[in-house]
N, C-alpha and C positions, 0 to 999 in steps of 0.2 A: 614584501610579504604577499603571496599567494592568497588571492579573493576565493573566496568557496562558490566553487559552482554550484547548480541546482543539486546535481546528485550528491555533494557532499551534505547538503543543508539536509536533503531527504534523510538521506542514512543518519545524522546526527538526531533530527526529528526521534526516527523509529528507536531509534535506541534509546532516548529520552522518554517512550512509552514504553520501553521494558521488553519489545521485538529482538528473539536470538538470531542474531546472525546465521546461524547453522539451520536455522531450518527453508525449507527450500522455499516457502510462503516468503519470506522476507523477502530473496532475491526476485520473485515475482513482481510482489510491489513495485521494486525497486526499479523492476521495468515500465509498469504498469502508469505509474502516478506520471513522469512527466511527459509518456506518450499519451495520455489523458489529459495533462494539463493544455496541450497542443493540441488534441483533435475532440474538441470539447463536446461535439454531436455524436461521437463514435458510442456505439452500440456492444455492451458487455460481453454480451456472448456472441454476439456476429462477427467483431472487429477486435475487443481490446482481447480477448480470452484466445483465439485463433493468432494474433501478433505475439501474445508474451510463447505464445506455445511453438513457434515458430524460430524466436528469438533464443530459445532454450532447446531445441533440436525434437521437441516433442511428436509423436506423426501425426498428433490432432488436439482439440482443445478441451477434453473431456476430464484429462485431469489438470486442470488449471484450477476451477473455481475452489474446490475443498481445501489447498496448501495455504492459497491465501484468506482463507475464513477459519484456518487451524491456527496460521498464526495470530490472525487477529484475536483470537478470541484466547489463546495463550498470553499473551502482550495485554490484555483487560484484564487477565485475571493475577497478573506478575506485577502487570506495571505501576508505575507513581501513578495515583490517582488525580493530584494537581494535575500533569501534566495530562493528562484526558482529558479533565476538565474545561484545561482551557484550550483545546480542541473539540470538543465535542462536551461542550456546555450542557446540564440535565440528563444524558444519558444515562438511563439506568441498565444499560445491558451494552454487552459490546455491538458496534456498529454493523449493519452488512457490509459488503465489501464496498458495493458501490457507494452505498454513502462514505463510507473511510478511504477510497479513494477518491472523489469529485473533493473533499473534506480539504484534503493536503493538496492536493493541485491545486486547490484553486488558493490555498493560503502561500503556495510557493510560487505564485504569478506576482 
């Protein structure tokens, strides 16, 4: 039997909070979280925002941050609320990015 790597754990994660596949935030994440998990000093908009933009053929990082805070805040308002919860314990509003990404990297180290 096939052990799930990190990116299968991730993707299972996001979908267990209610994250559609199809929207392009997702796939972002999806890059975003374990290049974060790895370069844990990197800097939002100097390094992780510029790499997913990169990684996705974008010519700059300027539309990075809104897909991924569309979807977050899609996935809050869709998703199982248990499973927030026990990610993101007392939260009364969906996370910003950075926090819901530092969030899951560091729960998938």
């Amino acid at each position: 039997m096939k052990t799930p790597t990190i990116h299968d754990t991730l993707r299972q994660i996001l979908l267990d909070l209610g994250f559609q596949p199809k929207l392009v935030g997702y796939h972002f994440l999806c890059a975003a979280i374990p290049y974060f998990a790895q370069e844990r000093t990197v800097s939002m908009k100097k390094e992780l925002y510029p790499y997913i933009a990169k990684e996705f053929g974008y010519p700059d990082s300027r539309g990075i941050e809104r897909p991924i805070r569309s979807a977050i805040s899609d996935a809050w308002k869709r998703g199982r609320r248990e499973m927030w919860e026990q990610y993101f314990p007392n939260h009364t509003h969906a996370p910003s990015n950075m926090v819901f990404i530092a969030t899951l990297a560091e729960h998938l180290k």
